[in-house]
N, C-alpha and C positions, 0 to 999 in steps of 0.2 A: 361627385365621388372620385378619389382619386387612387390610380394603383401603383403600385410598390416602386417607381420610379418618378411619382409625382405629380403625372398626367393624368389629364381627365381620362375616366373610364369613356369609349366609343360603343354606342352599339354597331353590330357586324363587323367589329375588328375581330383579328385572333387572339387571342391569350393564352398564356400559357402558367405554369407553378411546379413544384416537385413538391415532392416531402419523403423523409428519408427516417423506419424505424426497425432499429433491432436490426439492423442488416441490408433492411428489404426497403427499396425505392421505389417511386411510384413519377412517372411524369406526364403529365396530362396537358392537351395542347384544345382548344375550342373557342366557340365563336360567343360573345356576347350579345345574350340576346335580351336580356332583362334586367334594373337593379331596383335593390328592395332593401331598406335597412342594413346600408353598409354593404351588403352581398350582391353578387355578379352571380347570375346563371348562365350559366356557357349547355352551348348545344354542340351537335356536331361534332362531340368527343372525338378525342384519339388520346390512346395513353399507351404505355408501355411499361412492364414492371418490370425489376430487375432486386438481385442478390446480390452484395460484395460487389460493387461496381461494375457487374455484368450485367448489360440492357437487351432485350430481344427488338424486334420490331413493333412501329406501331400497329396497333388494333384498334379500329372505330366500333365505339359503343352507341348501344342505341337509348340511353339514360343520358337525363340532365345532371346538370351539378351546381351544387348554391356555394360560392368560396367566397372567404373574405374579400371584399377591394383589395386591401392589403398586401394581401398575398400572388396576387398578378402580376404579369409582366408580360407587355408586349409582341408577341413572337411573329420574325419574318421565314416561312419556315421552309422556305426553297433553295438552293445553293446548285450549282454543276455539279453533277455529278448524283444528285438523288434519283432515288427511281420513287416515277408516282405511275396511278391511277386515273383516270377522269371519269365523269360521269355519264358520256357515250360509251366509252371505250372500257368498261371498268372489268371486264378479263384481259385485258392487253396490259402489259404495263412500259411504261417509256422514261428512257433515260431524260434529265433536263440538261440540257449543251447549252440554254443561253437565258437570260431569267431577264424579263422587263418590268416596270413598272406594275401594269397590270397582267401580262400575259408571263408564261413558261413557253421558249421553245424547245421542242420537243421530238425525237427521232425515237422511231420504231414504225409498226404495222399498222397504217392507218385506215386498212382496208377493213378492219375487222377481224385478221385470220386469213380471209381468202385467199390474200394472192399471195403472202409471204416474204413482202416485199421490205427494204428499211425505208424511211421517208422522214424529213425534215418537216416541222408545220408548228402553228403558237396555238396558244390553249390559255381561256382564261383561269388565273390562278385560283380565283373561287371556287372552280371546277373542280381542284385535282387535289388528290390526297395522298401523303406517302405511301410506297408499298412496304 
């Protein structure tokens, strides 16, 4: 099964899609975990909706979603300069200052809170989600 740039569909890759009605857009980023008659179920949700070209931030949902093959595309969804979340750390949130392969590095509070300290350290990307 192949998605909208030609490749095979991955399970545990990210994907991503939009779709745009009446004003109101919708973009949806998740992981593939399933395909069934042409369709991909992404987990792992995050989506953000917006008006007239104003987006807010993402929000992770706790629903699946069944979308065309089609209609996906690839997404590498880290850059400098994002701020994410992980999944030790997930009230702390940390800037990404350097992005590898498989890891985020990442500065902020790695104590928890406690000490209130900034500190430098990598984090695997599977781990970490936009704030």
């Amino acid at each position: 099964m192949l998605d909208a740039t030609g490749r095979e569909i991955v399970i545990g890759r990210r994907y991503g899609y939009s779709q745009q009605s009446n004003g109101s857009v919708w973009i949806v980023k998740g992981i593939a975990e399933k395909t069934k008659d042409l369709k991909v179920t992404l987990g792992s949700i995050q989506e953000k909706r917006g008006s007239y070209g104003k987006t807010g931030d993402f929000h992770p949902e706790e629903r699946r979603r069944s979308v065309n093959a089609c209609h996906l595309f690839p997404v590498d969804d880290f850059i400098i300069g994002d701020k994410v979340i992980t999944e030790m750390y997930s009230n702390e949130v940390f800037d990404v200052v350097g992005v590898t392969v498989d890891t985020l590095i990442l500065k902020g509070d790695w104590s928890g809170g406690t000490h209130n300290v900034c500190q430098i350290g990598d984090y695997d990307k599977t781990k970490c989600r936009l704030k």
